[in-house]
N, CA, C and O atoms as a Maestro MAE file, in Angstrom:
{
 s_m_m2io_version
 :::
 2.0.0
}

f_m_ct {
 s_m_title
 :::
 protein
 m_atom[292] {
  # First column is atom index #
  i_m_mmod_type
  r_m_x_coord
  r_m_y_coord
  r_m_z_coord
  i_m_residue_number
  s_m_chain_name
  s_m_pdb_residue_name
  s_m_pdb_atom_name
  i_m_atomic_number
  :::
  1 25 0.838 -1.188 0.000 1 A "UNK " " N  " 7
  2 3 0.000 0.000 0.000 1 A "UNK " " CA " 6
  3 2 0.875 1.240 0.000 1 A "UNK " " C  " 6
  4 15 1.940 1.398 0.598 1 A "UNK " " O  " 8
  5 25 0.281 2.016 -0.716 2 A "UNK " " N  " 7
  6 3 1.191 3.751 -0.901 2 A "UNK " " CA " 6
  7 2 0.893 4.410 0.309 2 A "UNK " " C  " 6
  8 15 -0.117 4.212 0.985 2 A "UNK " " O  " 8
  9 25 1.866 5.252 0.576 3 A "UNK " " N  " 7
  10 3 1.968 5.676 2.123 3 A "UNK " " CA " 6
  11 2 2.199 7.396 1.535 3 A "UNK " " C  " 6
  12 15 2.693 7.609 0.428 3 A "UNK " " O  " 8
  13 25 1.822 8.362 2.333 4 A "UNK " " N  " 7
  14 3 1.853 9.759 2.005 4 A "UNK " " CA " 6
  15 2 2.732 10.098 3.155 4 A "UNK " " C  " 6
  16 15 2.992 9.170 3.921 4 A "UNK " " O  " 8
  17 25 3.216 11.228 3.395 5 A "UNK " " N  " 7
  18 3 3.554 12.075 4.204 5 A "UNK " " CA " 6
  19 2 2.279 13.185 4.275 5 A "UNK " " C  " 6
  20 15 1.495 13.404 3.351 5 A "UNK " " O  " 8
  21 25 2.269 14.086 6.143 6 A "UNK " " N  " 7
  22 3 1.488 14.698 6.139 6 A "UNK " " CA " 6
  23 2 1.487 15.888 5.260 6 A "UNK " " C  " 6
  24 15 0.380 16.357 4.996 6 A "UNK " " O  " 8
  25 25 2.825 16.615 4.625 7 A "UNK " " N  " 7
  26 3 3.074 17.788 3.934 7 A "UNK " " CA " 6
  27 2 2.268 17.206 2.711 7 A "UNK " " C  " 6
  28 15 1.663 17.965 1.954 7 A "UNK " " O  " 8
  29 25 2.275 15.880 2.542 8 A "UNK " " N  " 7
  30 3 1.890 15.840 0.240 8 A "UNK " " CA " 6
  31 2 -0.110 15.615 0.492 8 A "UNK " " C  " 6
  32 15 -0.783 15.323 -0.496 8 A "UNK " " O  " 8
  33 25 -0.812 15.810 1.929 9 A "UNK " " N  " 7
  34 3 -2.247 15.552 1.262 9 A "UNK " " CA " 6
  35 2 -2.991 17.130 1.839 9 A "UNK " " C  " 6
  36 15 -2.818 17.925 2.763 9 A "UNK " " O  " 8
  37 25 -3.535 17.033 1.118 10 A "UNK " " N  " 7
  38 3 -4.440 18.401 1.013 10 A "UNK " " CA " 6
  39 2 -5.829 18.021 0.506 10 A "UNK " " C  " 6
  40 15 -6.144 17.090 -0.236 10 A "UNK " " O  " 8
  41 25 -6.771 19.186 1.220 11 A "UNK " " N  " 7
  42 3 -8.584 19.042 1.181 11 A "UNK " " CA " 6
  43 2 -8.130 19.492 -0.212 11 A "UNK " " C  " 6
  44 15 -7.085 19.970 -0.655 11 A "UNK " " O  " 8
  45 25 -9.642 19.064 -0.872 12 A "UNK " " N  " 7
  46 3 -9.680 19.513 -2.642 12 A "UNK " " CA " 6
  47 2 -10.236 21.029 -2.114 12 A "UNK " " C  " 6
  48 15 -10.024 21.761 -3.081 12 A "UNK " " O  " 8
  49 25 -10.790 21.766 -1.138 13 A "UNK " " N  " 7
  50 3 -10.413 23.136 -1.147 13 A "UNK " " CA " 6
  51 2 -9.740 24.115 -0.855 13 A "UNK " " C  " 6
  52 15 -9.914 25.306 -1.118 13 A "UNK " " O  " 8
  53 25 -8.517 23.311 0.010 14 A "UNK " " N  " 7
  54 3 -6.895 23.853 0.080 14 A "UNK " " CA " 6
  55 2 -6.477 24.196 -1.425 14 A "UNK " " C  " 6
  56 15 -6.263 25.346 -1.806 14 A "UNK " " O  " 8
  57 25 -6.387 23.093 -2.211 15 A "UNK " " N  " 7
  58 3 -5.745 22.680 -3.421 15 A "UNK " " CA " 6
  59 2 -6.064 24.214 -4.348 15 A "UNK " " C  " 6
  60 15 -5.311 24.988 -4.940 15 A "UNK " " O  " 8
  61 25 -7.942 24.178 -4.068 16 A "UNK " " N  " 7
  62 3 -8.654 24.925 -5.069 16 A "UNK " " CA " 6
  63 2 -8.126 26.824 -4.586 16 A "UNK " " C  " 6
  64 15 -7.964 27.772 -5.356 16 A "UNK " " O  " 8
  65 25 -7.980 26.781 -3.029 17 A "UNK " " N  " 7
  66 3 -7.208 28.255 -2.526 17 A "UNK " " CA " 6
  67 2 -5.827 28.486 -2.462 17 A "UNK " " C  " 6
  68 15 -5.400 29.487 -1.887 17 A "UNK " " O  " 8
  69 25 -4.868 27.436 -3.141 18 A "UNK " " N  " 7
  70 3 -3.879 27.455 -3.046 18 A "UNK " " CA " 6
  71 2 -3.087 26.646 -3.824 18 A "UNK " " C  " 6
  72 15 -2.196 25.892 -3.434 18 A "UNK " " O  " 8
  73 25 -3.598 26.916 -5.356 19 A "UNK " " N  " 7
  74 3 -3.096 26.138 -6.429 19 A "UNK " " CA " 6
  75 2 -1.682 26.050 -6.808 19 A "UNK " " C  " 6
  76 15 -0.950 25.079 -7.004 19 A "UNK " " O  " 8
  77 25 -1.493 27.282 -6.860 20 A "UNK " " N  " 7
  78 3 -0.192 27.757 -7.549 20 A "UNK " " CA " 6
  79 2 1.057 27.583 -6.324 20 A "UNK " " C  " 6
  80 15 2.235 27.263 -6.481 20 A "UNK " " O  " 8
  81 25 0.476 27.849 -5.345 21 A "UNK " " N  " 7
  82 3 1.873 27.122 -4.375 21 A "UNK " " CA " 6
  83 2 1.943 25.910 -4.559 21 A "UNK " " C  " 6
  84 15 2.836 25.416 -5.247 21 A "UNK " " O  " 8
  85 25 0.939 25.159 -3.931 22 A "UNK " " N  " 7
  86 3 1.002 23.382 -4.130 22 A "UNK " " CA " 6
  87 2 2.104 23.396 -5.300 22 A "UNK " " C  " 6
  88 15 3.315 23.219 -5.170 22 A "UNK " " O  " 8
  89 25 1.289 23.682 -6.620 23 A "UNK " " N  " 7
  90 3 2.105 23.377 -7.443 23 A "UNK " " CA " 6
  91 2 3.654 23.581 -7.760 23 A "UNK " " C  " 6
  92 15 4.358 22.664 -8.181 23 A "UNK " " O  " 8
  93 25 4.090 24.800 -7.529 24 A "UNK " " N  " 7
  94 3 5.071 25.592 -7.327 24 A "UNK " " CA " 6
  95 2 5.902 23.929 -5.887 24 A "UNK " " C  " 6
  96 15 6.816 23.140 -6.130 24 A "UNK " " O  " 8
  97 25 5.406 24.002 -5.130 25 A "UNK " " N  " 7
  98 3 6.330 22.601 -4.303 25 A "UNK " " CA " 6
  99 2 6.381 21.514 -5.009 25 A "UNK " " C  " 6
  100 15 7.500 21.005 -4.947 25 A "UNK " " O  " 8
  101 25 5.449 20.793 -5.822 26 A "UNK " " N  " 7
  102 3 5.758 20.138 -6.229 26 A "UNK " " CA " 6
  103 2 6.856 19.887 -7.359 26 A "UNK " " C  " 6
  104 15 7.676 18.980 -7.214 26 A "UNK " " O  " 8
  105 25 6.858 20.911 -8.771 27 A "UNK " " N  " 7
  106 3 7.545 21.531 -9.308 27 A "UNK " " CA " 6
  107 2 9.062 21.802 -8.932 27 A "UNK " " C  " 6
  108 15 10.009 21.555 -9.679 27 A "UNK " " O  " 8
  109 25 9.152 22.365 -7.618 28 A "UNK " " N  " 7
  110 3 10.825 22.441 -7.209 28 A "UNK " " CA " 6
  111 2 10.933 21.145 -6.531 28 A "UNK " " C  " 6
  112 15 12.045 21.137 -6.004 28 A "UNK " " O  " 8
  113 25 10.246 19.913 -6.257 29 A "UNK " " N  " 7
  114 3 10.901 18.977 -6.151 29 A "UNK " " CA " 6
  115 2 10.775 18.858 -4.438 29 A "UNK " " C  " 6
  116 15 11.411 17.922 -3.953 29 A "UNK " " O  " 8
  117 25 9.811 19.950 -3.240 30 A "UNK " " N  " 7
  118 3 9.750 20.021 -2.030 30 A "UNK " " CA " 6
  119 2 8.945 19.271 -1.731 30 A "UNK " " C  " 6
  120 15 8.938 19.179 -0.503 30 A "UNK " " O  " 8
  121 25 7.772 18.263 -2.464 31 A "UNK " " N  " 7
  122 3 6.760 17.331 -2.099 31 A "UNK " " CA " 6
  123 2 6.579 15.812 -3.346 31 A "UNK " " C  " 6
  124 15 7.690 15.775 -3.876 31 A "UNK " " O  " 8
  125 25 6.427 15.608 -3.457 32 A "UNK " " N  " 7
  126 3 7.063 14.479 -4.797 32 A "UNK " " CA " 6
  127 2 5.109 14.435 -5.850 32 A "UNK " " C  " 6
  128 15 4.740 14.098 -6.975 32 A "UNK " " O  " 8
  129 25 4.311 15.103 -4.351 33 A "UNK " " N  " 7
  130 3 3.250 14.549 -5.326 33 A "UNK " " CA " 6
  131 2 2.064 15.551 -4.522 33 A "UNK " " C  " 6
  132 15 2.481 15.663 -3.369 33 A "UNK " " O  " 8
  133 25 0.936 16.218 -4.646 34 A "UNK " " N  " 7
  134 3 -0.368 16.195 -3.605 34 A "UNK " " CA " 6
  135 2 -1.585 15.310 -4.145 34 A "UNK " " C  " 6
  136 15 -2.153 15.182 -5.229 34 A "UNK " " O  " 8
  137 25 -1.715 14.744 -2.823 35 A "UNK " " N  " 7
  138 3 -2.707 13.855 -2.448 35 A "UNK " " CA " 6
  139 2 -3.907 14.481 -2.391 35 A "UNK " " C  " 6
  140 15 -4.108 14.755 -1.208 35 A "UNK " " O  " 8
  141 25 -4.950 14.903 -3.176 36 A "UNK " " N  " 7
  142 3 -6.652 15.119 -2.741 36 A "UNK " " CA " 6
  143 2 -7.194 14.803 -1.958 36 A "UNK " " C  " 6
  144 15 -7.598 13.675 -2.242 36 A "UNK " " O  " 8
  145 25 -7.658 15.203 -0.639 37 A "UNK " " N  " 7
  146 3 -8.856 14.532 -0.071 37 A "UNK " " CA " 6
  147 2 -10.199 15.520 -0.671 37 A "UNK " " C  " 6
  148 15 -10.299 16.664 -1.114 37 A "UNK " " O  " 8
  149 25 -11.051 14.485 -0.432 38 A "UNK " " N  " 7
  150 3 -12.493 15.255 -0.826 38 A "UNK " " CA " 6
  151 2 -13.504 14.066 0.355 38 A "UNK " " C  " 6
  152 15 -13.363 12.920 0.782 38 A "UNK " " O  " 8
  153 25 -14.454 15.117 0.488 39 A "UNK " " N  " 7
  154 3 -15.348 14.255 1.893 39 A "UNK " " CA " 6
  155 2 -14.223 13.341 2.397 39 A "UNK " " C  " 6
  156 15 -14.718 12.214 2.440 39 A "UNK " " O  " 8
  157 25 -13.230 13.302 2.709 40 A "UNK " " N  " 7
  158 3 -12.585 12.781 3.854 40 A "UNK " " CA " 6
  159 2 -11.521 11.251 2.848 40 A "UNK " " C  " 6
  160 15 -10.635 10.475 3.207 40 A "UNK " " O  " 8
  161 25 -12.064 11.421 1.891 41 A "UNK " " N  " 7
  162 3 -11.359 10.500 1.371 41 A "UNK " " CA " 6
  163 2 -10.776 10.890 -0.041 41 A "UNK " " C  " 6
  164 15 -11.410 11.638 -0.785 41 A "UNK " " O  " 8
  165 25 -9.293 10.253 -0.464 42 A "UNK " " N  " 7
  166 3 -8.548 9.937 -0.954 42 A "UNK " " CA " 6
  167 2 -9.183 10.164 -2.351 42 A "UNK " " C  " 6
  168 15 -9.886 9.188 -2.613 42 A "UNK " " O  " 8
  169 25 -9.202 11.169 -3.437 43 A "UNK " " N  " 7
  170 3 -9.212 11.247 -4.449 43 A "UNK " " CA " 6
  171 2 -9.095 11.403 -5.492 43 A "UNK " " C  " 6
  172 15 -9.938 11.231 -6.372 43 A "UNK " " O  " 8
  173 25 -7.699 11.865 -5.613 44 A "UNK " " N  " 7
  174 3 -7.007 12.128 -7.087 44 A "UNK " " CA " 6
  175 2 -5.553 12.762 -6.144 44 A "UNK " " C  " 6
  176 15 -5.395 13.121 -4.977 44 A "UNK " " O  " 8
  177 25 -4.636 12.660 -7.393 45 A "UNK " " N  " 7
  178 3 -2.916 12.359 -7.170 45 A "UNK " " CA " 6
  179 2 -2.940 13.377 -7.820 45 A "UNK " " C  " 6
  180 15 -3.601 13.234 -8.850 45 A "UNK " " O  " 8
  181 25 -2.176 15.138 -7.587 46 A "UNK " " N  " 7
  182 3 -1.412 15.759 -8.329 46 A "UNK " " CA " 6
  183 2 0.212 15.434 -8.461 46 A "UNK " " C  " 6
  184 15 1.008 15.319 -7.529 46 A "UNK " " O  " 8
  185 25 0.447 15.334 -9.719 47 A "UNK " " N  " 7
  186 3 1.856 14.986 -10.402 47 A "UNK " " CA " 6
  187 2 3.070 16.102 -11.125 47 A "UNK " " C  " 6
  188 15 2.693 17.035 -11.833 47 A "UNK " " O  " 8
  189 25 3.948 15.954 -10.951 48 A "UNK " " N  " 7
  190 3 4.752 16.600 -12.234 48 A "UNK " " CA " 6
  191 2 4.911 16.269 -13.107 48 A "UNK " " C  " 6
  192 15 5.327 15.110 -13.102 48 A "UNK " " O  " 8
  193 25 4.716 17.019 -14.726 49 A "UNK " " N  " 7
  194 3 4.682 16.601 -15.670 49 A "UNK " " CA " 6
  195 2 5.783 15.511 -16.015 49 A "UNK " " C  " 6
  196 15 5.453 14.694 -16.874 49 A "UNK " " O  " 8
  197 25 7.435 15.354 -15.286 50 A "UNK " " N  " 7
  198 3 8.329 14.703 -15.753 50 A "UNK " " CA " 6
  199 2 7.706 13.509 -14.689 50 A "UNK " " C  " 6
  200 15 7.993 12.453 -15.254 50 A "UNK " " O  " 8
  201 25 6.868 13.126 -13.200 51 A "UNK " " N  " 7
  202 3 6.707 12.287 -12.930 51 A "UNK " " CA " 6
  203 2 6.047 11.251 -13.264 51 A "UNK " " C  " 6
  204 15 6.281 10.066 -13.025 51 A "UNK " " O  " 8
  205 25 4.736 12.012 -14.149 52 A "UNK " " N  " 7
  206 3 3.785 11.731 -15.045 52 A "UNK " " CA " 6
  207 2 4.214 10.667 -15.882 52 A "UNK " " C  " 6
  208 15 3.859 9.489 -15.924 52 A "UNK " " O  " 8
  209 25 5.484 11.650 -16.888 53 A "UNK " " N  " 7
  210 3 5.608 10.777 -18.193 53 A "UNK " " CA " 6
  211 2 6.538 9.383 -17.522 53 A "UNK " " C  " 6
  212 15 6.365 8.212 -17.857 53 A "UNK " " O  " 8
  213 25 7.426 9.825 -16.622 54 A "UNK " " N  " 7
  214 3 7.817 8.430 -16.110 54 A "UNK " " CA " 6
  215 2 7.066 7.362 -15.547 54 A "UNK " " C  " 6
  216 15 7.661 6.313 -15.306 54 A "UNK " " O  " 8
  217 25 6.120 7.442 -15.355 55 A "UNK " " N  " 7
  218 3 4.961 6.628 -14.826 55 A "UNK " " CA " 6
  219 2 4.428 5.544 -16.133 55 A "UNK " " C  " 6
  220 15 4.298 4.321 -16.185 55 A "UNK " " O  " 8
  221 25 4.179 6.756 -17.220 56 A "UNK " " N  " 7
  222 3 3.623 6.461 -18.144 56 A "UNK " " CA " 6
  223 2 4.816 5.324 -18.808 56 A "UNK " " C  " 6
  224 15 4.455 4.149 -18.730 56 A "UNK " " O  " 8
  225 25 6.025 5.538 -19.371 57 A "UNK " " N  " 7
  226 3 7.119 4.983 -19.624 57 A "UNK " " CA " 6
  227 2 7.208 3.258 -18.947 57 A "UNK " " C  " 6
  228 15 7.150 2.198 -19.570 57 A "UNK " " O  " 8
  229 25 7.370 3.501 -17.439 58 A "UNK " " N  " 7
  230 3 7.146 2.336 -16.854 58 A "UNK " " CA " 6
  231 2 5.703 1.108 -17.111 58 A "UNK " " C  " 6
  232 15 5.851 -0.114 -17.120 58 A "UNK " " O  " 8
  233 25 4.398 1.826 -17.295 59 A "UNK " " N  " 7
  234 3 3.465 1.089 -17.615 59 A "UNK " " CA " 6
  235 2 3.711 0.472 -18.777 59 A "UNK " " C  " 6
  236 15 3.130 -0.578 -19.052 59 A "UNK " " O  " 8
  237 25 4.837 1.193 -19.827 60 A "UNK " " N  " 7
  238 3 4.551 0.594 -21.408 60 A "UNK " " CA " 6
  239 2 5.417 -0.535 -21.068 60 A "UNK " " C  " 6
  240 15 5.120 -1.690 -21.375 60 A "UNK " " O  " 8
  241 25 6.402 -0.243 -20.488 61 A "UNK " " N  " 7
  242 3 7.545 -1.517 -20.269 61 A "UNK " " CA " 6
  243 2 6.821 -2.703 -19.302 61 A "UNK " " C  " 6
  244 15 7.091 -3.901 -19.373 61 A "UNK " " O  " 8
  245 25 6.074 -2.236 -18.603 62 A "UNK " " N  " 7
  246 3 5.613 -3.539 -18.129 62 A "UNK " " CA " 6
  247 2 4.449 -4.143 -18.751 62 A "UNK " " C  " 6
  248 15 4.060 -5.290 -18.529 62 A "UNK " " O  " 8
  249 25 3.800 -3.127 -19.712 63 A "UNK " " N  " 7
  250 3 2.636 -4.321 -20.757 63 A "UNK " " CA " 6
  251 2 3.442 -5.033 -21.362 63 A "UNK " " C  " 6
  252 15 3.116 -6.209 -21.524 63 A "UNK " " O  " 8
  253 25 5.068 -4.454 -22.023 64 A "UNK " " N  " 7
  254 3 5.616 -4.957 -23.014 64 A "UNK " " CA " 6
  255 2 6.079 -6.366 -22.731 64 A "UNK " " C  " 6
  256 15 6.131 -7.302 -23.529 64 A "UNK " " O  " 8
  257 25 6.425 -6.349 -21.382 65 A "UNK " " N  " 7
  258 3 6.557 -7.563 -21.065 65 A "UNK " " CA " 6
  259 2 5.845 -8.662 -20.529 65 A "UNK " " C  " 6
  260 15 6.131 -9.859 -20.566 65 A "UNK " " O  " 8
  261 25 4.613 -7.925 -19.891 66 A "UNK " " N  " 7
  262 3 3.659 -9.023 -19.673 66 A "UNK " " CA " 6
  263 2 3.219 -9.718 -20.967 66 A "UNK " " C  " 6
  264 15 2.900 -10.907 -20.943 66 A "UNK " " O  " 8
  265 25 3.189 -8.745 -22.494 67 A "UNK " " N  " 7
  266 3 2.782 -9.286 -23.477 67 A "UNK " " CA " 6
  267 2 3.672 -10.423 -24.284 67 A "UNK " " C  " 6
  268 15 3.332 -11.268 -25.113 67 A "UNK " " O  " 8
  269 25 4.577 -10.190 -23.871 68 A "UNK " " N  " 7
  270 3 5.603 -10.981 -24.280 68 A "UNK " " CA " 6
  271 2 5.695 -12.361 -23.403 68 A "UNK " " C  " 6
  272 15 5.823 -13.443 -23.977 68 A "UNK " " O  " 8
  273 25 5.637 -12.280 -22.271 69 A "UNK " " N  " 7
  274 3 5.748 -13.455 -21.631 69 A "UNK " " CA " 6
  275 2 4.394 -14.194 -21.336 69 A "UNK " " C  " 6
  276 15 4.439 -15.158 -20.572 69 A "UNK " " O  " 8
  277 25 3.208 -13.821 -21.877 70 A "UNK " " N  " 7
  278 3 1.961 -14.093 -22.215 70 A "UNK " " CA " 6
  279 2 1.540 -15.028 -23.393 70 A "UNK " " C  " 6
  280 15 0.595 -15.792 -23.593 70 A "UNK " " O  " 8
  281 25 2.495 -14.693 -23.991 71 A "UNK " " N  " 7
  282 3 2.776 -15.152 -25.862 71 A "UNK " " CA " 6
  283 2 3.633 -16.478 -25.227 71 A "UNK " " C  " 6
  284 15 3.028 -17.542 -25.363 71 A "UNK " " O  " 8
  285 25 4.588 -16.542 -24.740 72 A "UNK " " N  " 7
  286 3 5.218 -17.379 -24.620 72 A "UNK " " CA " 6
  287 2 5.129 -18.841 -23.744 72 A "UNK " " C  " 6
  288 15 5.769 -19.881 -23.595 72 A "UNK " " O  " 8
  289 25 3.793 -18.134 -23.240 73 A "UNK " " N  " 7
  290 3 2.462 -19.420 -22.046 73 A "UNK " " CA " 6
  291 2 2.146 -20.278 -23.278 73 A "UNK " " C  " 6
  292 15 1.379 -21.235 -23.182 73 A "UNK " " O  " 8
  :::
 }
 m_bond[291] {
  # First column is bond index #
  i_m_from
  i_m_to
  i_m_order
  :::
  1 1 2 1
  2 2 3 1
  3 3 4 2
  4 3 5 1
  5 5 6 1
  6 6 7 1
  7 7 8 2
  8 7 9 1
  9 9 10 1
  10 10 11 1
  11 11 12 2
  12 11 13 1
  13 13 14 1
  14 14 15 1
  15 15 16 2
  16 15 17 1
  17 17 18 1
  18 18 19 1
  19 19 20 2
  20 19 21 1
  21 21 22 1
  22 22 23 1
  23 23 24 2
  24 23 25 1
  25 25 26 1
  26 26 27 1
  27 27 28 2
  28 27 29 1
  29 29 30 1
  30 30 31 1
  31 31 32 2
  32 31 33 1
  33 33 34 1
  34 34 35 1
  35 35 36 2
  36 35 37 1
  37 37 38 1
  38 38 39 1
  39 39 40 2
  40 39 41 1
  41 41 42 1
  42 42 43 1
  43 43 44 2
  44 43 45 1
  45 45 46 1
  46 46 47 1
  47 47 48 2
  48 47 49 1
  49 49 50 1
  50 50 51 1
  51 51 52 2
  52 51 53 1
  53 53 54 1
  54 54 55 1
  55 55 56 2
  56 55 57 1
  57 57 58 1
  58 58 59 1
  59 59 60 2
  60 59 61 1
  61 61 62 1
  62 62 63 1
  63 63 64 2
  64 63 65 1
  65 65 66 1
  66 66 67 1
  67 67 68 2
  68 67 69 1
  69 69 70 1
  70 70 71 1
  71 71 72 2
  72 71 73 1
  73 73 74 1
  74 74 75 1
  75 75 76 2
  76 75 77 1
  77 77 78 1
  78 78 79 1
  79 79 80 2
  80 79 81 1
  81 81 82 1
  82 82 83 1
  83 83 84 2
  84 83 85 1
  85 85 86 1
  86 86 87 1
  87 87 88 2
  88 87 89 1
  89 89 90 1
  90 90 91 1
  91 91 92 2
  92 91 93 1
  93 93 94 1
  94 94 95 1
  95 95 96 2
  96 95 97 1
  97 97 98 1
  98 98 99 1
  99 99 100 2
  100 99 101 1
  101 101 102 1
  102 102 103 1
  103 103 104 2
  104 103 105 1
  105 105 106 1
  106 106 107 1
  107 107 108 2
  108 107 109 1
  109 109 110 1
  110 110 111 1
  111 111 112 2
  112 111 113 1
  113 113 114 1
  114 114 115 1
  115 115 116 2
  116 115 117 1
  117 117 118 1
  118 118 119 1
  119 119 120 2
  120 119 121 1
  121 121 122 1
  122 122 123 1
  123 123 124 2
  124 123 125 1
  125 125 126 1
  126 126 127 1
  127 127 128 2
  128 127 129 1
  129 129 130 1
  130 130 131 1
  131 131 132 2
  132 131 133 1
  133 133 134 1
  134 134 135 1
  135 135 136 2
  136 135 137 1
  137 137 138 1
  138 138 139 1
  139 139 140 2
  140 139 141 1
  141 141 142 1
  142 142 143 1
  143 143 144 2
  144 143 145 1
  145 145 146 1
  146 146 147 1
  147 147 148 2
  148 147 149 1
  149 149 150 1
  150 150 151 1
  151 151 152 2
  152 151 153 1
  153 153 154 1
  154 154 155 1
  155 155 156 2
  156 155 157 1
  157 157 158 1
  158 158 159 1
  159 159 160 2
  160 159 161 1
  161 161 162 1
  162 162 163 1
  163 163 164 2
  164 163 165 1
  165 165 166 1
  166 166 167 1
  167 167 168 2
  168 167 169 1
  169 169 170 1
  170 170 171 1
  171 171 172 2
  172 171 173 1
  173 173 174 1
  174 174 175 1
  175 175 176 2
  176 175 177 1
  177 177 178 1
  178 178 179 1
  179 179 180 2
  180 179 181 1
  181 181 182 1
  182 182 183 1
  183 183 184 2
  184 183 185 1
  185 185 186 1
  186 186 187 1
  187 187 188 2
  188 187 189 1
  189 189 190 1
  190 190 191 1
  191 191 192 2
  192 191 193 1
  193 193 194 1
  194 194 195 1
  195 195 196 2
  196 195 197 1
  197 197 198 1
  198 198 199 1
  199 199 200 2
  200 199 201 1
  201 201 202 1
  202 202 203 1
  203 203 204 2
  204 203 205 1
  205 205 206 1
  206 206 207 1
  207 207 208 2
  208 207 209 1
  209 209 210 1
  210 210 211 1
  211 211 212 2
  212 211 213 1
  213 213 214 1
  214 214 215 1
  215 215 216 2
  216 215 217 1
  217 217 218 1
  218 218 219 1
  219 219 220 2
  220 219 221 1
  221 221 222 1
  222 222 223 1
  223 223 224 2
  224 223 225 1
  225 225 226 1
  226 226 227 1
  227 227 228 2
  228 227 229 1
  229 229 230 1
  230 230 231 1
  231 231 232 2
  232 231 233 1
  233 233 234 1
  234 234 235 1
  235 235 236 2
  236 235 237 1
  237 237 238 1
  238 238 239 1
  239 239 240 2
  240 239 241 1
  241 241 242 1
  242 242 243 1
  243 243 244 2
  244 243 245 1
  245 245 246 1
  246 246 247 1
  247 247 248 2
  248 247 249 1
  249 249 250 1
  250 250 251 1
  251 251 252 2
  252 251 253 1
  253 253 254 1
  254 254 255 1
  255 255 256 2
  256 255 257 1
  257 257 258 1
  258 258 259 1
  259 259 260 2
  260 259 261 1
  261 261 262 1
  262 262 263 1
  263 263 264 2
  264 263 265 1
  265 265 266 1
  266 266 267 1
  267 267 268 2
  268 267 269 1
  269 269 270 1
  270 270 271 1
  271 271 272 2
  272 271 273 1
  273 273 274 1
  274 274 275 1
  275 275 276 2
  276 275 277 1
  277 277 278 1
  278 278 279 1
  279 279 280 2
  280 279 281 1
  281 281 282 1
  282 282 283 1
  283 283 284 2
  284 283 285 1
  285 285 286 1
  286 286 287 1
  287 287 288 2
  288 287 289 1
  289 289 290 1
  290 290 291 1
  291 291 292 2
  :::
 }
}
């Protein structure tokens, strides 16, 4: 299970009064990610665009290989 620190979660109306800082920390690299809460629970991940595409990168490499070693069952 993914674990947060208290600095990376924020209410979705922190987020909504205080966009441009959040972002601005995440951006210089002072929080790795903010966490949404909304009614008390867990709802969407803000990212950096370079964390993003690495995310994205990693998913292709691991279809690539599940597809591959799928083929080979």
């Amino acid at each position: 299970m993914t674990s947060f620190t208290k600095d990376e979660i924020f209410t979705a109306t922190e987020v909504v009064r205080n966009f441009s800082s959040i972002l601005n920390k995440i951006n210089k690299g002072d929080i790795k990610r903010a966490v949404i809460l909304k009614n008390n629970k867990f709802e969407s991940v803000l990212l950096s665009m370079g964390e993003y595409e690495r995310l994205c990168e990693a998913v292709e490499i691991l279809q690539s290989i599940y597809s591959t070693t799928k083929k080979e069952d």
